[in-house]
FIDOZA-26099 format. One record per residue: residue in three letters; x, y, z of N, C-alpha, C, CB in turn. Coordinates in steps of 0.1 Angstrom, whole numbers, padded with zeros to 4 digits, always signed. Glycine has a CB too. Example, Ala and Ser with C-alpha at 12.3 -4.5 7.8 and 13.67 -1.06 7.14 Angstrom:
REM FIDOZA-26099
ALA+0132-0057+0078+0123-0045+0078+0132-0033+0078+0113-0045+0090;SER+0128-0022+0071+0137-0011+0071+0129+0000+0079+0141-0006+0057;
END
This chain:
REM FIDOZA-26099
UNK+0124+0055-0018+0117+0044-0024+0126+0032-0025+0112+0048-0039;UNK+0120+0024-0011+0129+0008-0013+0127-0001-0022+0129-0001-0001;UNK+0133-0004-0040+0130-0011-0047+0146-0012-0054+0117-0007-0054;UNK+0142-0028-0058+0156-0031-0061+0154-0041-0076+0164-0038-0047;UNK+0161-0034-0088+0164-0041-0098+0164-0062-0097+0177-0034-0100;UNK+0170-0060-0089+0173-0075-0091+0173-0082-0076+0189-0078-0099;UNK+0171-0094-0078+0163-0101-0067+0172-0115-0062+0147-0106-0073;UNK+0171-0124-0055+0183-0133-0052+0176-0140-0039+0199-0125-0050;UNK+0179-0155-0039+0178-0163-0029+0187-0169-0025+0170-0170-0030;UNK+0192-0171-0012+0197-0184-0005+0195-0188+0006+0207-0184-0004;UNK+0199-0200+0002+0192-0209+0016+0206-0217+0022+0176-0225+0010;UNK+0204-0222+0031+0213-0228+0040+0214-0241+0050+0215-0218+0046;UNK+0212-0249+0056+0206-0261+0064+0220-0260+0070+0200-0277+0057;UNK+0217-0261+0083+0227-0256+0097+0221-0258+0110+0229-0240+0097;UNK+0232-0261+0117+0227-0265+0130+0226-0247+0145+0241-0280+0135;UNK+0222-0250+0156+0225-0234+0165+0236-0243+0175+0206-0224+0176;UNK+0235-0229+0184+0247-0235+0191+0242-0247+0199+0255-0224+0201;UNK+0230-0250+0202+0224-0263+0209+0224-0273+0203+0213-0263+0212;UNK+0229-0272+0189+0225-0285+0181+0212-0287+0171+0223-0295+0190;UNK+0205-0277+0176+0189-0276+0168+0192-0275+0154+0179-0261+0172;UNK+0182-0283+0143+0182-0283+0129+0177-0268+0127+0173-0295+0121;UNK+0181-0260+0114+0177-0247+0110+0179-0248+0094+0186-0235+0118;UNK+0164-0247+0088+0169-0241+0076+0162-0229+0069+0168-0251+0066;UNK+0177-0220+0066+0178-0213+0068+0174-0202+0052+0190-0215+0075;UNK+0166-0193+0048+0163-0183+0038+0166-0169+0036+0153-0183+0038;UNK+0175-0165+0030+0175-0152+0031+0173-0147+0017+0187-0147+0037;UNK+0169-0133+0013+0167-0125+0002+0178-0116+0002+0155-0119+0002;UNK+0183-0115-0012+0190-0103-0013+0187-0093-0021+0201-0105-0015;UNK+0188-0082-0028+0186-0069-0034+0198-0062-0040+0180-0061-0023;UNK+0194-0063-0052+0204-0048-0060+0205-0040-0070+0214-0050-0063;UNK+0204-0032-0074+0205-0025-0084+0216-0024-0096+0202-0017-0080;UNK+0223-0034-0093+0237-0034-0100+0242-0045-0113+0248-0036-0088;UNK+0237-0057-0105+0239-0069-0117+0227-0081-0108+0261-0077-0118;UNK+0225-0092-0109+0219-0107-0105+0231-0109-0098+0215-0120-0119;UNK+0241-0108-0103+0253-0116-0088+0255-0105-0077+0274-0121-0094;UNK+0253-0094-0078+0257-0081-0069+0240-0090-0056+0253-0057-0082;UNK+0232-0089-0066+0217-0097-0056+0221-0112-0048+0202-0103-0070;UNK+0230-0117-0053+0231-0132-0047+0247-0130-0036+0234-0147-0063;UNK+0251-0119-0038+0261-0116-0031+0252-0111-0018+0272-0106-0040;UNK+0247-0105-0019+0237-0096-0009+0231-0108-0001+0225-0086-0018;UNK+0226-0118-0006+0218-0128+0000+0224-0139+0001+0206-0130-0005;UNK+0238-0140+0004+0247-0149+0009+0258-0142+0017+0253-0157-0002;UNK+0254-0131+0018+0262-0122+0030+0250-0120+0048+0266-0103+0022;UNK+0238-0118+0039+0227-0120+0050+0227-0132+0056+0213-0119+0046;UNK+0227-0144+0047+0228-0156+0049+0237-0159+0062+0232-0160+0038;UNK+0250-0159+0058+0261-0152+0067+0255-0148+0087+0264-0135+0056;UNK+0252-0136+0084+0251-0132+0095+0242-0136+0099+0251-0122+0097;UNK+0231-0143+0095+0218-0151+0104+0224-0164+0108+0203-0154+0095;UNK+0235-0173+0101+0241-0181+0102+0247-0179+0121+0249-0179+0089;UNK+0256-0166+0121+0262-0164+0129+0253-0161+0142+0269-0156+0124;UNK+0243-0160+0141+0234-0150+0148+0229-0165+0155+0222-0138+0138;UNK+0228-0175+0149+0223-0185+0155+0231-0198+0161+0214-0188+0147;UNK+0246-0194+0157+0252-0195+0171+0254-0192+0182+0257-0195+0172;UNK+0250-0180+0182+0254-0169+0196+0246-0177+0210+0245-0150+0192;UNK+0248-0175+0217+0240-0186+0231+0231-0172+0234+0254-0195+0250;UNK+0220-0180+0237+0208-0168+0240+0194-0177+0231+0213-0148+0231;UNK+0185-0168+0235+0172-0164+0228+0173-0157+0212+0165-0153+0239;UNK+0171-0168+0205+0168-0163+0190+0159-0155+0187+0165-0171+0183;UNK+0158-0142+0187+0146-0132+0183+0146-0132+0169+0147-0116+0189;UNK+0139-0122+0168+0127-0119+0157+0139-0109+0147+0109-0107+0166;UNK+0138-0111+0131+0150-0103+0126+0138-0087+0126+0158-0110+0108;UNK+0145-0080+0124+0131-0067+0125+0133-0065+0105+0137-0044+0139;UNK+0117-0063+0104+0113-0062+0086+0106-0052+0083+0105-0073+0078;UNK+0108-0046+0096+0094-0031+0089+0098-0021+0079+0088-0019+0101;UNK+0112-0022+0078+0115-0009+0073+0122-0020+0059+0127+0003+0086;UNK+0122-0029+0059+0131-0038+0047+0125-0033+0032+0129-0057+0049;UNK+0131-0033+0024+0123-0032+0012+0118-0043+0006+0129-0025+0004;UNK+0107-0041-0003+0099-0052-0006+0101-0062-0013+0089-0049-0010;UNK+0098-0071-0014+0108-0079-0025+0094-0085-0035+0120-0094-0015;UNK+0098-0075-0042+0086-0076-0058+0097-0070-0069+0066-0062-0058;UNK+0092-0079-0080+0095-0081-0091+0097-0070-0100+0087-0089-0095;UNK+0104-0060-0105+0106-0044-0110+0100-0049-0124+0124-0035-0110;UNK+0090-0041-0129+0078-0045-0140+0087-0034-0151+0057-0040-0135;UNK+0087-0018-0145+0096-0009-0149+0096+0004-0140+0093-0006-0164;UNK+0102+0010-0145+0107+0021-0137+0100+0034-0148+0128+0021-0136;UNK+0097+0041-0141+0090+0062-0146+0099+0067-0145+0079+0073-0138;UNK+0100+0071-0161+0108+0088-0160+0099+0099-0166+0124+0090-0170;UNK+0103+0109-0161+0099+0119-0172+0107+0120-0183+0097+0131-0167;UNK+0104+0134-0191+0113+0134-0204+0129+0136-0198+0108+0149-0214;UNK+0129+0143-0194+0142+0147-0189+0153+0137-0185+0141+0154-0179;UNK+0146+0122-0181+0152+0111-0173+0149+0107-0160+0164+0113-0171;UNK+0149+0119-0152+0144+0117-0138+0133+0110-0132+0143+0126-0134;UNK+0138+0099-0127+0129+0085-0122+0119+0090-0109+0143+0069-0116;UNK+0106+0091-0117+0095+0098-0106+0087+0083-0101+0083+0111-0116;UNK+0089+0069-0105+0081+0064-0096+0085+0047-0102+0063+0072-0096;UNK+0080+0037-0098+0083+0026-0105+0072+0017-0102+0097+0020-0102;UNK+0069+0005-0112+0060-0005-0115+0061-0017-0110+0060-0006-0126;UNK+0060-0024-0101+0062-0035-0096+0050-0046-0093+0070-0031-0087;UNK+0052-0058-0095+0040-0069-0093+0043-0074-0078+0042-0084-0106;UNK+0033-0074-0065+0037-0076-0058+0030-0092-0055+0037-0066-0050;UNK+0031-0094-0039+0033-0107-0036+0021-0116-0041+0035-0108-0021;UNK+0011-0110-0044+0001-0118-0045-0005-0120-0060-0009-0114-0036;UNK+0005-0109-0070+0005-0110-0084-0002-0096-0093-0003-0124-0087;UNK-0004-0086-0082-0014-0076-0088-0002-0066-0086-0031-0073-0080;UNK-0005-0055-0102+0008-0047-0107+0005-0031-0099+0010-0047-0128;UNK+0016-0033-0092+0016-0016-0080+0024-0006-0085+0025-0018-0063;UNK+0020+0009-0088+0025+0021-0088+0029+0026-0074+0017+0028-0094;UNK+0042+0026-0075+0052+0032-0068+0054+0043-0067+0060+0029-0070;UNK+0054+0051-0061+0059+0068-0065+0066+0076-0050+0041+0080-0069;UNK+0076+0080-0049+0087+0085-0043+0078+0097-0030+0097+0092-0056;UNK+0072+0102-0042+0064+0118-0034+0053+0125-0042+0076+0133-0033;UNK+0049+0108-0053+0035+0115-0057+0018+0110-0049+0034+0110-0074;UNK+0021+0119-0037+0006+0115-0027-0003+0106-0035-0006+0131-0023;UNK-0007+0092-0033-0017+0087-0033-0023+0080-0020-0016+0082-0042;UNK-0038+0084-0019-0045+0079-0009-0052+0069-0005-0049+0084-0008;UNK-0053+0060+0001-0061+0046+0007-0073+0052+0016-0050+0034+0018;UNK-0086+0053+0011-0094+0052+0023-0103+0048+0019-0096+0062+0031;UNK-0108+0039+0033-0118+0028+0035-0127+0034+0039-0115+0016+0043;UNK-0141+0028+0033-0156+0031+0037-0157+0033+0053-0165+0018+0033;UNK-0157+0023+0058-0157+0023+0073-0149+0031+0081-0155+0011+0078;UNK-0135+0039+0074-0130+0045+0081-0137+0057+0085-0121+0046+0076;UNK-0143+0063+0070-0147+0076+0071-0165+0073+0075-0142+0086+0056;UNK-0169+0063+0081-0182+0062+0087-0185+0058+0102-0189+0053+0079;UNK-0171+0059+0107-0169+0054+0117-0175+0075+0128-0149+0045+0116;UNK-0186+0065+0138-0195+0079+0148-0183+0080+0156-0213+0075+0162;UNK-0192+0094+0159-0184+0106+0175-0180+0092+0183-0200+0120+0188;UNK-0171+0095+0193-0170+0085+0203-0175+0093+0214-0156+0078+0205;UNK-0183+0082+0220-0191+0080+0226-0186+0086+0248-0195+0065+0220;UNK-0197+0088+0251-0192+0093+0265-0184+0087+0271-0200+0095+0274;UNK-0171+0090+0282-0159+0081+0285-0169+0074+0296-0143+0088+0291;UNK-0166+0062+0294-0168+0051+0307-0161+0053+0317-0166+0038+0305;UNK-0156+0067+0319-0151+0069+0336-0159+0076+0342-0137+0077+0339;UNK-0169+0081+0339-0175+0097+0341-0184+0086+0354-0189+0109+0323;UNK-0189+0096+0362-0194+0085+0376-0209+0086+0371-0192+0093+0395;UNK-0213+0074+0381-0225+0064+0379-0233+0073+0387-0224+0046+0384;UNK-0247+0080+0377-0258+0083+0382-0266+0071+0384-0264+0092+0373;UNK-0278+0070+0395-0290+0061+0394-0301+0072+0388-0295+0053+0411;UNK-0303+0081+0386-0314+0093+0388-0311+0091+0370-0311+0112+0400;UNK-0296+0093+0363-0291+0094+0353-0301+0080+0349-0275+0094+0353;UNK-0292+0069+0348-0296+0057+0344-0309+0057+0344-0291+0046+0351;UNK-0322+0057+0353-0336+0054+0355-0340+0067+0343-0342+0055+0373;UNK-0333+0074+0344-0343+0089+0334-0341+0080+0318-0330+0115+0333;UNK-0324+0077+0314-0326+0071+0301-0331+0055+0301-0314+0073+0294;UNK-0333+0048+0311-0341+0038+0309-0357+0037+0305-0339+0033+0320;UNK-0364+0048+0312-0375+0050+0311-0379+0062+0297-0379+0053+0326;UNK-0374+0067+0296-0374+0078+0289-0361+0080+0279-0374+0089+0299;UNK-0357+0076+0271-0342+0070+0266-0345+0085+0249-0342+0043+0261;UNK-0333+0089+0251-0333+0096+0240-0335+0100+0229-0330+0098+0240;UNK-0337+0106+0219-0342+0105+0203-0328+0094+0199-0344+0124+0192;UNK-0323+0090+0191-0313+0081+0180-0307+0093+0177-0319+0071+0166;UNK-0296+0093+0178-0286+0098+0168-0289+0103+0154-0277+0087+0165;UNK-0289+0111+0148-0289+0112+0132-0278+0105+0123-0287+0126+0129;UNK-0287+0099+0115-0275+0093+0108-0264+0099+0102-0279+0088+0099;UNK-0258+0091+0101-0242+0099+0096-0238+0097+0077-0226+0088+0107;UNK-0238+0111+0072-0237+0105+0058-0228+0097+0054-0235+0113+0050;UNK-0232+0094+0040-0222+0079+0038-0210+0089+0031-0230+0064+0024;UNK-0202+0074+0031-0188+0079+0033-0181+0087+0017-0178+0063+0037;UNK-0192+0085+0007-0184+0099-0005-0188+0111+0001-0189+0099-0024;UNK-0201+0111+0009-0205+0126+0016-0196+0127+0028-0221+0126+0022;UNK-0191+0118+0035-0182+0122+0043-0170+0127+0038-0180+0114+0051;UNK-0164+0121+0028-0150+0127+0024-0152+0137+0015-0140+0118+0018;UNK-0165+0139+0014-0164+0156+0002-0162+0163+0013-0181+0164-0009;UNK-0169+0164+0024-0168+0174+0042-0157+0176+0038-0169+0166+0061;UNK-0146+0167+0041-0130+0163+0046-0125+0173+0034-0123+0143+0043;UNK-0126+0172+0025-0123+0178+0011-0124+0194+0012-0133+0173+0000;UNK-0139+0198+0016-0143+0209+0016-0139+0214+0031-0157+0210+0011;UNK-0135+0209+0035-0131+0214+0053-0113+0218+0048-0133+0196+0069;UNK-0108+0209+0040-0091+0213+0035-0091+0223+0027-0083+0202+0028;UNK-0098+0223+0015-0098+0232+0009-0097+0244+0012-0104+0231+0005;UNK-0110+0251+0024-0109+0265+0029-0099+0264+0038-0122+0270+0035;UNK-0091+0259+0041-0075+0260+0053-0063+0262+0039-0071+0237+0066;UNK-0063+0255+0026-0052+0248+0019-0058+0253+0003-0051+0228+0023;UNK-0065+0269-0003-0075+0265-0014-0063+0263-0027-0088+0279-0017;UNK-0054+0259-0026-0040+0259-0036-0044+0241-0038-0019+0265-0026;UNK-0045+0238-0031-0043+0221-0033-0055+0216-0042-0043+0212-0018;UNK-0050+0203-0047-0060+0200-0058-0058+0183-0054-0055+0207-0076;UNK-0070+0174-0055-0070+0163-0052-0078+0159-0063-0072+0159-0039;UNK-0074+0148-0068-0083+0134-0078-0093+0124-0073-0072+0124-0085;UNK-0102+0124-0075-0107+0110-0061-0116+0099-0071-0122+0117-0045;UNK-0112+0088-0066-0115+0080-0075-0124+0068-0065-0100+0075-0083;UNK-0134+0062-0068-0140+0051-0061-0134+0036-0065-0156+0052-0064;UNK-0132+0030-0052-0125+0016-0054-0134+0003-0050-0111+0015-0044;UNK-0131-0009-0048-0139-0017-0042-0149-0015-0025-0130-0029-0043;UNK-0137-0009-0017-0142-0007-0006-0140+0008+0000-0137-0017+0002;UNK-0137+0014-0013-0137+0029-0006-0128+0039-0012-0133+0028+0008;UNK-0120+0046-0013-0114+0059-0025-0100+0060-0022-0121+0076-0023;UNK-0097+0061-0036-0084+0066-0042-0080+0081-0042-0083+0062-0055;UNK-0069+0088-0030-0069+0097-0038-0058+0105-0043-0075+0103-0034;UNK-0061+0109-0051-0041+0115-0056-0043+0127-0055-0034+0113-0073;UNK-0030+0133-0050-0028+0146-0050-0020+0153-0059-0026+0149-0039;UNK-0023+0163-0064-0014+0164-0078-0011+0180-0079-0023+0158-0092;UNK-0014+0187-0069-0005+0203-0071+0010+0202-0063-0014+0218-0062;UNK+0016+0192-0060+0028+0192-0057+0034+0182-0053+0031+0200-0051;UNK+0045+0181-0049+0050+0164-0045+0047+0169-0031+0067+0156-0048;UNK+0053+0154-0019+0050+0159-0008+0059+0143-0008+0035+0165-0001;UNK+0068+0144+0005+0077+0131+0009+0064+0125+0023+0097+0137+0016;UNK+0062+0113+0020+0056+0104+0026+0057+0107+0043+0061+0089+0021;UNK+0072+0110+0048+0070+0113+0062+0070+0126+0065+0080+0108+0069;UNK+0070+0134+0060+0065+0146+0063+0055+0154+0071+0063+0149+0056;UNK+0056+0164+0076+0048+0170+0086+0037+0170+0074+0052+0185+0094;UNK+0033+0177+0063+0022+0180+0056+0016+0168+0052+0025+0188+0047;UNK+0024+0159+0048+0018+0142+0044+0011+0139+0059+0033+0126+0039;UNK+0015+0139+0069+0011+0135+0078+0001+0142+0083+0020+0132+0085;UNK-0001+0153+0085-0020+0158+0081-0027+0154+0074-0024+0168+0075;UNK-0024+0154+0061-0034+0147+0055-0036+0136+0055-0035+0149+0046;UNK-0029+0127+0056-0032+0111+0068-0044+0114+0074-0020+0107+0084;UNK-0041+0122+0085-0050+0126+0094-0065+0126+0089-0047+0138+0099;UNK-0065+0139+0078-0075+0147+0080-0088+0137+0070-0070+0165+0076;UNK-0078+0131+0061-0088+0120+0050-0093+0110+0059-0079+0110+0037;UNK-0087+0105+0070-0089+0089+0077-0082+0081+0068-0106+0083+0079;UNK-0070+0082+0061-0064+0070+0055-0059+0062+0063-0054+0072+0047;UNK-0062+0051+0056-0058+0036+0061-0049+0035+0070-0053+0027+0051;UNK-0050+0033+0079-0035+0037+0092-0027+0025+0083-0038+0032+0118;UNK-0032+0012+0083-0022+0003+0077-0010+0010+0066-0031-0008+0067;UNK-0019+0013+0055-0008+0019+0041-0004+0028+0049-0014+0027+0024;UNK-0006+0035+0061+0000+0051+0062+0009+0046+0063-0002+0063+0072;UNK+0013+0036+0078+0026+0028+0084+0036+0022+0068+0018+0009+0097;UNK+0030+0017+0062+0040+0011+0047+0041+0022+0037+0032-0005+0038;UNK+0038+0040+0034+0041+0041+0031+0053+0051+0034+0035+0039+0026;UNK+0053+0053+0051+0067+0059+0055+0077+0051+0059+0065+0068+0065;UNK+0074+0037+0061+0081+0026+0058+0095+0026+0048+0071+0016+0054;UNK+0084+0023+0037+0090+0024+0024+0092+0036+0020+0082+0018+0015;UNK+0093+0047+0023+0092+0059+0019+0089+0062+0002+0106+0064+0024;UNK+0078+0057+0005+0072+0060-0010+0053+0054-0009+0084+0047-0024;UNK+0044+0060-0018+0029+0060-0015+0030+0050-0036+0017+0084-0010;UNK+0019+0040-0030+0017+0030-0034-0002+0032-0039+0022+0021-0023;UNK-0002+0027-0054-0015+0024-0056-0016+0013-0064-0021+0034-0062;UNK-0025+0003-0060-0029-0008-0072-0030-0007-0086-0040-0012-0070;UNK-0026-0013-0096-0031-0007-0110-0039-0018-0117-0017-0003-0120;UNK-0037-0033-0106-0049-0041-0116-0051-0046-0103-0045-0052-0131;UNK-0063-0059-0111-0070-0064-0095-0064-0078-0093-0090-0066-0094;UNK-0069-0076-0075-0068-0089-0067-0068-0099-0075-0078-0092-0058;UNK-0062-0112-0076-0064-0122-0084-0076-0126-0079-0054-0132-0084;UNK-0079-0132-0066-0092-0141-0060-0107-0133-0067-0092-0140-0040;UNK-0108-0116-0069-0119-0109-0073-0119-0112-0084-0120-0098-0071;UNK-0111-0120-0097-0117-0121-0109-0110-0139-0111-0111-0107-0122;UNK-0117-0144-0101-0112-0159-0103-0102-0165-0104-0116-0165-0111;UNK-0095-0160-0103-0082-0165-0104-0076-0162-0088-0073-0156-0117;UNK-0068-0179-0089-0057-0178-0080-0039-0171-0074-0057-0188-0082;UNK-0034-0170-0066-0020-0163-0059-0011-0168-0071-0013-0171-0040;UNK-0001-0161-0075+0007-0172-0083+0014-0184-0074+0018-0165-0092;UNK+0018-0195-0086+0025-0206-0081+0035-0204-0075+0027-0215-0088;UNK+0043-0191-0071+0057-0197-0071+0058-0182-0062+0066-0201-0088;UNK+0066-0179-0051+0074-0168-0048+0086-0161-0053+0077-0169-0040;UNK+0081-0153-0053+0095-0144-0061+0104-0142-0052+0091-0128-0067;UNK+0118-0142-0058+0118-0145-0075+0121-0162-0075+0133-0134-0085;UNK+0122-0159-0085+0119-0174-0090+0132-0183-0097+0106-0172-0102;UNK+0135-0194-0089+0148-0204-0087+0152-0209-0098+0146-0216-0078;UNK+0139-0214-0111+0140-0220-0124+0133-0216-0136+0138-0231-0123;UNK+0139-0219-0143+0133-0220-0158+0117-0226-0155+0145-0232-0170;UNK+0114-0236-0150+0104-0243-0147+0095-0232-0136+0109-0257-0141;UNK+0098-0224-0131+0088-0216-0122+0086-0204-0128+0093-0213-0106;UNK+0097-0201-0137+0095-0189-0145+0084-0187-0155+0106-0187-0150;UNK+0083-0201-0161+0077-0201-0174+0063-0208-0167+0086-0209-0188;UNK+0061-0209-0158+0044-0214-0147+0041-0199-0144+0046-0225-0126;UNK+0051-0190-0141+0047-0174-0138+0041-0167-0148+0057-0166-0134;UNK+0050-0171-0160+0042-0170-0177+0030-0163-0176+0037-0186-0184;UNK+0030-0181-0174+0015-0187-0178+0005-0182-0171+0013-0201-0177;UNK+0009-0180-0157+0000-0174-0144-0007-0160-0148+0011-0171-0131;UNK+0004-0153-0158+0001-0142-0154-0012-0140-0167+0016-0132-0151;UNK-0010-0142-0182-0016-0145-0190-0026-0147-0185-0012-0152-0197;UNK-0034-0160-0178-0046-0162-0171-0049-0148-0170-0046-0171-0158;UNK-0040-0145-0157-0045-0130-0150-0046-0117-0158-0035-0126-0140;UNK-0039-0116-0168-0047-0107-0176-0055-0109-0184-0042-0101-0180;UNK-0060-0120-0191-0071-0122-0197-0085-0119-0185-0069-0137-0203;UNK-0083-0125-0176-0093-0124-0162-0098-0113-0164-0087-0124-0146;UNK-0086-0099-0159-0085-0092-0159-0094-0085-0163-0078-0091-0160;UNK-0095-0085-0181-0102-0073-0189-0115-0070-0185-0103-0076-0204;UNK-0123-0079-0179-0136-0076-0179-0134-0068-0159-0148-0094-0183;UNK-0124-0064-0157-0128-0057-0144-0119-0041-0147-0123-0068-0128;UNK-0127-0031-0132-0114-0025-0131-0117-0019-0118-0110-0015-0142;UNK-0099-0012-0117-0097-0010-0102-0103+0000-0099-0084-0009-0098;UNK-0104+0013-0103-0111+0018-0100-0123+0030-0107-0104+0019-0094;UNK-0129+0039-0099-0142+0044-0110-0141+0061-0108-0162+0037-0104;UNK-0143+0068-0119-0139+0086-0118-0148+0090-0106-0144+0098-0134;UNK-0148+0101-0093-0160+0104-0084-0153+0115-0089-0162+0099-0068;UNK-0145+0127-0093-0145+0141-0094-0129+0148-0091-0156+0147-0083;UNK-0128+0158-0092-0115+0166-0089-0121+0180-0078-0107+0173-0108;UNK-0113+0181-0069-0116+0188-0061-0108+0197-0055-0120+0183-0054;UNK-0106+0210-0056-0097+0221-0057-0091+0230-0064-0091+0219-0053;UNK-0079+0231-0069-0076+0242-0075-0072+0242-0090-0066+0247-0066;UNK-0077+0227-0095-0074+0218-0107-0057+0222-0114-0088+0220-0119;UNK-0047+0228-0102-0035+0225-0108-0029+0211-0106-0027+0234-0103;UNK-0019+0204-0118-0012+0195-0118+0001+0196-0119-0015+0189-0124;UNK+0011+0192-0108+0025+0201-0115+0028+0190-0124+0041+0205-0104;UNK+0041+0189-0130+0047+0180-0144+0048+0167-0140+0063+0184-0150;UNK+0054+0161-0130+0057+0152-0122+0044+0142-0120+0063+0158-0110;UNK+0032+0147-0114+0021+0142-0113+0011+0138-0126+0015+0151-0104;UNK+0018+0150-0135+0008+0146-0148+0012+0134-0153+0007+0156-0160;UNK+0025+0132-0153+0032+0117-0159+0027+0104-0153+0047+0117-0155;UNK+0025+0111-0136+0025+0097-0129+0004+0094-0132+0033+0099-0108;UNK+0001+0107-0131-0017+0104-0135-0020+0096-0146-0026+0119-0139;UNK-0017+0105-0155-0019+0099-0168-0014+0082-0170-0011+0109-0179;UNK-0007+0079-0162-0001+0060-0163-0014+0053-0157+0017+0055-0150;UNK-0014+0057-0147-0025+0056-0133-0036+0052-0139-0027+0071-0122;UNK-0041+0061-0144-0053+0065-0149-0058+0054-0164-0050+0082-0153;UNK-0048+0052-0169-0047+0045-0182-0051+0030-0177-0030+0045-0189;UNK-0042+0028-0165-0036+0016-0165-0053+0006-0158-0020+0017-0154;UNK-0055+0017-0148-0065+0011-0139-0083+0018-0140-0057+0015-0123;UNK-0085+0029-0146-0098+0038-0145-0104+0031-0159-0094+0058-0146;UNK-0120+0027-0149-0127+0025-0158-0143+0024-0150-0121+0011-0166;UNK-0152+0013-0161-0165+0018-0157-0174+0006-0154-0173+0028-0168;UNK-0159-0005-0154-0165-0020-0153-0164-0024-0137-0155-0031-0163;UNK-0169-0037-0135-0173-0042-0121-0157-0037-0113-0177-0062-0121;UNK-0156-0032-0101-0145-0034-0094-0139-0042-0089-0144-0029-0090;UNK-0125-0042-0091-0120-0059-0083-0108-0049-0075-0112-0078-0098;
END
């Protein structure tokens, strides 16, 4: 789980080795102090500096694997201490559960309604073919159930392979949440990566949560779904003056807020064990975001 206490900007205005104007941004990250963060992002600084003297073709810095740079809201422990997951507001102002290796799932409507694919377009060209289904063209397809009937299949197809596992499933704006809660499981893993598979999760989140090596759920909504706008300012934030606009931003956004939620109960499915770890992180989850109002 790439998340970092404290956050840090610097910028730079600099020329390359051709002479070209460059101004220059970097972020830094740390868990140690605010100057350990501005040390970090005046050492990046640094090497992009250097990087754009070098004679050549200026490429692309690579960010897929970088960690995110959102605002640490707080950090989960259990009783014991041990930090099972953390709280953070990301880029667009809505507050994300973090969790290391507590499975949660993204899947979209259209994923799990998406038909058989269809005959390959290599197979060779009948005329006798073509004229029989031109003239004579075959019954339609049966419809394909909708997509909570498709993922109970998915559910009940894992179950009899897996009957130990236990999943939570929850309905969202465009399609289901789901948490898995009889055991942890690390995001790149052979077994995480089945069940990628076998749900149809979001190829997007799959790629960001073995990225980040950690699985990610929303806990409040989109700003734009309850009228409200992005906040003013990127994090983190340079002044007293952007800090206290973020305030205020965010106030709006939770007042907005009350009258929505993220997501709605659809059932528990399997072996209804929870180990300790998951009950901590459910019960937040669950508080923070489950309800019976409009979804945003």
């Amino acid at each position: 789980m790439q998340l970092y206490s404290y956050w840090a900007r610097a910028t730079l205005d600099c020329l390359d080795a051709e002479g070209n104007s460059y101004h220059l941004v970097a972020y830094g990250g740390s868990n140690a102090t605010q100057a350990a963060a501005q040390e970090a992002a005046h050492q990046l600084l640094q090497i992009r500096q250097a990087r754009l003297l070098e004679p050549g073709v200026l490429g692309e810095y690579p960010t897929g694997s970088a960690p995110l740079r959102e605002q640490l809201v707080q950090r989960v422990q259990d009783a014991q201490g041990r930090e099972l997951g953390a709280i953070t507001r990301n880029r667009y102002g809505s507050l994300v559960l973090n969790a290391p290796s507590f499975m949660m799932l993204d899947v979209d409507d259209h994923d799990l309604q998406q038909s058989l694919p269809r005959k390959s377009a290599t197979e060779p060209f009948s005329l006798r073919g073509f004229l029989r289904t031109l003239f004579n063209p075959p019954p339609p397809p049966p419809p394909l159930p909708d997509a909570q009937a498709q993922l109970q299949l998915r559910l009940a197809a894992w179950l009899q392979l897996y009957p130990a596992w236990n999943f939570r499933v929850y309905r969202t704006r465009l399609g289901f949440r789901i948490l898995v809660t009889h055991q942890l499981l690390h995001p790149t893993s052979a077994e995480a990566r089945e069940v990628f598979a076998a749900m149809r999760t979001d190829s997007l989140y799959v790629r960001l949560c073995q990225q980040q090596e950690c699985y990610r759920a929303r806990l409040s909504p989109k700003p734009w779904r309850v009228g409200w706008r992005r906040p003013p300012h990127p994090f983190p934030y340079d002044t007293a003056a952007q800090r206290a606009q973020q305030q205020e931003w965010e106030q709006q956004y939770h007042t907005r807020s009350e009258e929505y939620s993220v997501c709605r109960w659809v059932g528990e499915y399997g072996s209804g064990h929870v180990c300790p770890e998951a009950a901590v992180l459910t019960e937040l989850h669950d508080a923070a975001c489950l309800g019976d109002k409009k979804l945003a």
